[in-house]
C-alpha positions as CSV (number, residue, x, y, z in Angstrom):
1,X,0.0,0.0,0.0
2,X,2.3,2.7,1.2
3,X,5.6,1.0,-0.4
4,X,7.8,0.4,3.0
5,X,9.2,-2.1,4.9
6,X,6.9,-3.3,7.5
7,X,8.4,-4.9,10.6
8,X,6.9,-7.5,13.0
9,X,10.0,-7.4,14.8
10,X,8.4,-6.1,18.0
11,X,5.8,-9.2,18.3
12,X,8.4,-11.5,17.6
13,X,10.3,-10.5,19.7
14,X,8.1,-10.8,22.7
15,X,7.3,-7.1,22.9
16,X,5.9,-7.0,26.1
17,X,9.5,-7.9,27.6
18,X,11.3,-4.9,25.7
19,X,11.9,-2.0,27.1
20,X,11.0,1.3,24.9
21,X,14.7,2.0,24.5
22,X,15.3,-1.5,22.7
23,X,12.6,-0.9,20.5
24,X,14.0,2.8,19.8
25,X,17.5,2.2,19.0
26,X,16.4,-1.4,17.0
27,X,14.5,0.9,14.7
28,X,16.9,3.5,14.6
29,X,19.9,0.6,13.6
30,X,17.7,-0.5,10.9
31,X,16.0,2.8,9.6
32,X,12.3,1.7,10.6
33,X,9.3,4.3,11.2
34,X,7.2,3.3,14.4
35,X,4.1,3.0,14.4
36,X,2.8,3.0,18.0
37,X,-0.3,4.2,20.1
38,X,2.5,4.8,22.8
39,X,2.8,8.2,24.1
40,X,6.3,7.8,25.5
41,X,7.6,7.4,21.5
42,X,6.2,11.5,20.6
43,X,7.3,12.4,23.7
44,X,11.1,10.7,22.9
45,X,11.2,12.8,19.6
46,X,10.6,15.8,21.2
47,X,13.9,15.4,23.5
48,X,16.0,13.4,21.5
49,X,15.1,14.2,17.7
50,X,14.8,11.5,15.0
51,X,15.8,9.1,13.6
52,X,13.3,6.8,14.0
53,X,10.6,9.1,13.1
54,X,7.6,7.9,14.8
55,X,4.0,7.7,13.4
56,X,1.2,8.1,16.4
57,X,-1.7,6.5,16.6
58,X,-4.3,8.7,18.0
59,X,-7.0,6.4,17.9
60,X,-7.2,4.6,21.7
61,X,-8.6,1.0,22.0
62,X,-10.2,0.2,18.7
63,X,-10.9,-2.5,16.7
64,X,-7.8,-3.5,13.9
65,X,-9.7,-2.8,11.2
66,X,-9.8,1.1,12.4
67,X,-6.8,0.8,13.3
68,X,-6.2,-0.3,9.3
69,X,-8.7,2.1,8.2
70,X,-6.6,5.1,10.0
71,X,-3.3,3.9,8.4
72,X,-5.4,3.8,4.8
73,X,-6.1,7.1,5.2
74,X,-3.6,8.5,6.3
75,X,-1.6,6.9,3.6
76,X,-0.2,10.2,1.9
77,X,0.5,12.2,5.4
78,X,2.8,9.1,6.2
79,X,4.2,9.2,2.6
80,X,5.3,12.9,3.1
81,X,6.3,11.8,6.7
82,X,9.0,9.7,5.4
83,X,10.1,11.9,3.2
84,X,10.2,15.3,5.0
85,X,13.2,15.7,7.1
86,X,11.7,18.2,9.0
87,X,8.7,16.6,10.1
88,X,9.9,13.9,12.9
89,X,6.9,12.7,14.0
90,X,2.9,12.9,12.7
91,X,-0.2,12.0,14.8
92,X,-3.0,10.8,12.7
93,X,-6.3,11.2,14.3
């Protein structure tokens, strides 16, 4: 859809046993965007800079299909995301 890498790296990795900073400086190694509904990744931009940029979610607890259907439209926003240096992070809503 959007042409990138995506990157189950987190699940298979048993996520809920890394720590933030893992998941930050993985990313960062590899030149991965993340995708989170995690607060603490925004907040992480905005003292350390990118890279990784980070994509927020600002959706709460919803289904995965609105989860999908944010991503989908929010398809071009992300594109310029990507390719913007100035823009480090972008909440979709």
């Amino acid at each position: 859809m959007l042409g990138i890498k995506l990157l189950a790296w987190a699940n298979s990795q048993t996520s809920s046993e890394k720590t933030d900073t893992e998941i930050w400086e993985f990313a960062k190694l590899n030149d991965f965007c993340i995708v989170t509904q995690d607060a603490d990744f925004p907040e992480r931009i905005r003292l350390y800079g990118s890279p990784p940029k980070v994509v927020w979610l600002r959706c709460g607890n919803v289904p995965t299909r609105e989860v999908e259907n944010l991503i989908r439209s929010g398809a071009a926003a992300i594109q310029e995301h990507l390719s913007n240096d100035q823009i480090h992070c972008l909440e979709l809503h």
